[in-house]
C-alpha positions, -999 to 999 in steps of 0.1 A, spaced: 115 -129 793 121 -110 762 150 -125 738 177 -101 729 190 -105 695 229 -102 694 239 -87 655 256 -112 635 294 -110 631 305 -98 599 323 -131 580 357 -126 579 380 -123 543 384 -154 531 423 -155 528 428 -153 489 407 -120 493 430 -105 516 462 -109 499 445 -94 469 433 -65 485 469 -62 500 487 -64 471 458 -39 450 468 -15 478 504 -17 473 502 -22 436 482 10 436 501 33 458 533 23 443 519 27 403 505 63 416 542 72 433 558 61 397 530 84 377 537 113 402 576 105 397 569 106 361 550 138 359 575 159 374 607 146 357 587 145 328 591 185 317 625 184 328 631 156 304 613 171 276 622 209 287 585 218 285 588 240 313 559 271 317 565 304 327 564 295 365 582 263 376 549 240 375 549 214 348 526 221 314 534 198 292 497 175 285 513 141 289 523 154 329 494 164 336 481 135 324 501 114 344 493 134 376 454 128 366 460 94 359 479 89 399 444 106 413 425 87 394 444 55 411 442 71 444 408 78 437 395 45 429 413 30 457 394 53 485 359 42 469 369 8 474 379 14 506 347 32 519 323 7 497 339 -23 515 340 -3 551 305 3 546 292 -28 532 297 -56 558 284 -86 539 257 -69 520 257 -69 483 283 -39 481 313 -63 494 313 -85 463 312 -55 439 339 -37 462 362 -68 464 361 -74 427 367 -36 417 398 -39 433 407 -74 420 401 -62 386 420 -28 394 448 -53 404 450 -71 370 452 -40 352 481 -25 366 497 -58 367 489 -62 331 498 -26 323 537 -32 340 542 -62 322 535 -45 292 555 -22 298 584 -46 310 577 -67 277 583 -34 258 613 -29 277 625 -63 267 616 -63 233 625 -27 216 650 -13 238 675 -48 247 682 -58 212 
């Protein structure tokens, strides 16, 4: 009688995991909305506008770059932690997108601290 082999379950996300990769998704998409938000208010604010209606002033640009970027790094995590299972991609995939998180929570809070400091007093 031969012995089928059933293929191992991939483990679950260990709950800590989980909320961080739900918060790095909505810390992500949110941070990319604001740089899009902020790359076209920013010629109107600066009345840099080009000969057509697009946007050409280098910070805006660099603000949309910067929101593909985001967007970007986001779907490789995503397809490097669909992919992986439980192979040696997962740990890389899951801290991408932990450190991703601390840099755009580091990055608001710097800019909240600037807020605070320069423009309050």
């Amino acid at each position: 009688m031969a012995v089928t082999r059933r293929p191992r379950p991939d483990a679950g996300l260990p709950v800590g995991w989980a909320l961080t990769l739900t918060f790095d998704v909505l810390a992500t998409v949110l941070a990319s909305l604001a740089l899009c938000a902020v790359g076209l208010l920013l010629p109107g604010i600066t009345e840099d506008h080009g000969p057509g209606t697009g946007p050409t002033s280098p910070t805006a640009v660099a603000a949309f770059a910067t929101a593909l970027a985001l967007v970007a790094s986001l779907a490789a995590t995503t397809t490097l932690l669909s992919r992986a299972g439980s192979g040696r991609a997962r740990p890389l995939a899951l801290w991408l997108a932990a450190g991703r998180l601390a840099l755009l929570v580091t990055t608001a809070g710097t800019f909240v601290g600037y807020g605070i400091l320069t423009v309050e007093p």
